[in-house]
N, C-alpha and C positions, 0 to 999 in steps of 0.2 A: 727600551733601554738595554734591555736583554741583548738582543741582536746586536745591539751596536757593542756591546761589551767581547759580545764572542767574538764578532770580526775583529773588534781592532787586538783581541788576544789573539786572533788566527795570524793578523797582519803582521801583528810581533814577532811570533813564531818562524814567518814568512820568510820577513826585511832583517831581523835584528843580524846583527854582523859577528855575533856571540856564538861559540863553536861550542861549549859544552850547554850540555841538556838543562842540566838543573837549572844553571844561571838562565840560559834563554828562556824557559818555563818562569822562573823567579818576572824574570821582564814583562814576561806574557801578562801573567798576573796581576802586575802591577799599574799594568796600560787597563787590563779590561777592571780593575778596581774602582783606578782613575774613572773610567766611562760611568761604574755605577756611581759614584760621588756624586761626579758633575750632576747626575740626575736625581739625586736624592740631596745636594744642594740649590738647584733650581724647583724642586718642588716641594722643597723646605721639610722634607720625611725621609727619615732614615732607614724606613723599614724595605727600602729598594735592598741594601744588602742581603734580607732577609732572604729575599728566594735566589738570591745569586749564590749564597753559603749553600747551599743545600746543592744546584747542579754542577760549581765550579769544578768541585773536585775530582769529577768522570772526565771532561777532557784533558785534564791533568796526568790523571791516572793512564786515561787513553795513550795519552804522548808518550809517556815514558812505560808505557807495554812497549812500544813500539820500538824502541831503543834497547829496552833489556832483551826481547826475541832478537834483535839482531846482535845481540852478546853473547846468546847460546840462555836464554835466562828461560825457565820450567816452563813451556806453557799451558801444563795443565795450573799448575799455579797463580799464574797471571791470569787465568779465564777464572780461577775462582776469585780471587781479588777484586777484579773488577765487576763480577756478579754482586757479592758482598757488596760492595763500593757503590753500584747501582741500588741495589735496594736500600742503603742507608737513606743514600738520596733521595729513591723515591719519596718513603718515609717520611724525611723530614720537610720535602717539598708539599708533600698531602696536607699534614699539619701544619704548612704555611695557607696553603690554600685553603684551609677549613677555618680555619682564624680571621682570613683576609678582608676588611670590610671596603675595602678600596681605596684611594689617596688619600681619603681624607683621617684614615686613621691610621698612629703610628703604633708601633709595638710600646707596652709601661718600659719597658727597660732602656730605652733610647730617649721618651719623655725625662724617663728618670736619670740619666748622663745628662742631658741639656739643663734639668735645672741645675745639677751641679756642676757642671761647667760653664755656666756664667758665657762672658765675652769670648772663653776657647772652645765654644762649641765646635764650629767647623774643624777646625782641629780633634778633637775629642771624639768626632765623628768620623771623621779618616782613618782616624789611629785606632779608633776601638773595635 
């Protein structure tokens, strides 16, 4: 699900016909989001976002180093940021992974959106 989320963000990135960064990035985003849904609506667990929050924000961050250095933007400062940025990630990817019991368990806070969302769960799950 991973893989398929980055490519189809890489692919965004690639194809989209959108000249500024952020919106293309916004796209990107919203393509490799889409990928994780699809797969956390077919295997009826929400907790797929879970390790996708945690790595999204390095290629992100990546993209738009890449844009500010060619703006003249600090790069001792972009190497600090996205050090910081990685190890947030790290981090939070550890603590997903130390938790993770496998598909068959979802994280209480996503049980705990489903029962109160009722019939708009997919919805509920997208948006939240």
């Amino acid at each position: 699900s991973y893989l398929v989320a980055l490519a189809a963000g890489f692919a965004t990135l690639a194809l989209a016909p959108i000249e500024d960064p952020l919106w293309r990035t916004f796209a990107a985003d919203a393509v490799a989001t889409s990928a994780i849904f699809g797969f956390s609506f077919a295997y009826d667990n929400s907790s797929f976002y879970d390790a996708y929050w945690s790595v999204a924000p390095f290629p992100i961050a990546w993209y738009w180093a890449g844009h500010a250095s060619a703006a003249d933007g600090n790069p001792v400062r972009t190497a600090l940021v996205l050090f910081l940025l990685a190890a947030w990630g790290a981090r939070l990817t550890w603590n997903w992974y130390r938790q993770w019991h496998g598909l068959d368990h979802e994280d209480w806070r996503y049980v705990d959106i489903r029962a109160k969302s009722g019939k708009a769960w997919p919805l509920a799950s997208l948006a939240g």
